[in-house]
TORLONU-12697 format. One record per residue (C-alpha): residue in three letters; x, y, z. Coordinates in steps of 0.1 Angstrom, whole numbers, padded with zeros to 4 digits, always signed. Layout:
N
AlaXYZ
...
% end
This chain:
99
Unk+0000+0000+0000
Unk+0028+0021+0009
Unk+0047+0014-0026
Unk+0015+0025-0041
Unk+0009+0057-0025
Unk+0049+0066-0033
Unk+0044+0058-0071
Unk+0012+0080-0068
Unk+0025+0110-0056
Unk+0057+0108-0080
Unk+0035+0103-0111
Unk+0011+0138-0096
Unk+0039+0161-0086
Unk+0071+0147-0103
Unk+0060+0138-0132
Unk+0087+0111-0133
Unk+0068+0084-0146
Unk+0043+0100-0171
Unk+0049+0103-0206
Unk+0035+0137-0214
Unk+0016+0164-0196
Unk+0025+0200-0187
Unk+0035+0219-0158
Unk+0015+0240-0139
Unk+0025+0267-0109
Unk+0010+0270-0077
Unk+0016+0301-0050
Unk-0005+0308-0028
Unk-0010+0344+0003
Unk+0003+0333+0027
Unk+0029+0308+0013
Unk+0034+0273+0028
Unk-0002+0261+0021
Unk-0005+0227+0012
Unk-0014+0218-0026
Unk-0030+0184-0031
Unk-0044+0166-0065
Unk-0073+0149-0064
Unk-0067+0140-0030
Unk-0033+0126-0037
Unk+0001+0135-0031
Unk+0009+0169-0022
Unk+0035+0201-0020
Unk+0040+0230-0003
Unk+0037+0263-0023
Unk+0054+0277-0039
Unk+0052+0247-0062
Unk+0050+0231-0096
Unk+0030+0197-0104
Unk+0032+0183-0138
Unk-0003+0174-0150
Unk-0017+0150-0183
Unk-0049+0159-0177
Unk-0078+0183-0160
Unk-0076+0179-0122
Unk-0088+0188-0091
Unk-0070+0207-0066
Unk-0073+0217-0031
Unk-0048+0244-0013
Unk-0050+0242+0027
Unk-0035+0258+0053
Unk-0041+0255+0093
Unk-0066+0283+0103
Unk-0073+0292+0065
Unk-0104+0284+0049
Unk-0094+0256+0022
Unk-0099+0264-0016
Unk-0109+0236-0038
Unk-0110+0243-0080
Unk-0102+0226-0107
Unk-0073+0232-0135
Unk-0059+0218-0168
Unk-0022+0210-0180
Unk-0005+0245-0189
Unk-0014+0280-0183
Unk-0006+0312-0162
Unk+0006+0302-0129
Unk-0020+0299-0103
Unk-0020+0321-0068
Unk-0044+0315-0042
Unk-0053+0340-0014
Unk-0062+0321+0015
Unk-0090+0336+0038
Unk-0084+0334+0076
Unk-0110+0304+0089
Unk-0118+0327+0120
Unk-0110+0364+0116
Unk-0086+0376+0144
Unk-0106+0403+0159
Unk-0094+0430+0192
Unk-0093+0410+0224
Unk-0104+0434+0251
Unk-0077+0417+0280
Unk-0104+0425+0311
Unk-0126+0400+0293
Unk-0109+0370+0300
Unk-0112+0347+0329
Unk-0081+0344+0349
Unk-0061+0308+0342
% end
């Protein structure tokens, strides 16, 4: 199982054993998000994947809201603006219970 889940994410995001396909750039704000293809495999942008084919792709990042879309081999790069999954907002300090 292991073998095949290595073989998988060479083939998504190396490319190294596919015979044709094109590569395609991910970046996202703020960098470091996690790029996975149809729920295999993944990299950490900045990155480029090689795909033969239309995909689906999600970008994640801890306490960002995750961006799912899908893309095809080639094209302008893709950047990703990740919204913050619970908007930081002013902490009043006399508010909170003493620890």
């Amino acid at each position: 199982m292991r073998l095949i889940l290595i073989l998988t994410t060479m083939v998504l995001l190396n490319g190294c054993l596919a015979t044709s396909g094109a590569m395609r750039s991910f970046t996202s704000t703020p960098s470091g998000a996690t790029v996975t293809i149809d729920g295999y495999g993944a990299c950490e942008t900045p990155c480029t994947v090689k795909l033969d084919g239309d995909r689906k792709v999600t970008v994640a990042k801890a306490g960002y809201k995750a961006q799912r879309f899908g893309v095809k081999p080639g094209g302008a790069p893709v950047n990703v603006i990740l919204e913050l999954a619970a908007p930081a907002g002013v902490v009043d300090a006399e508010t909170l219970p003493d620890l």
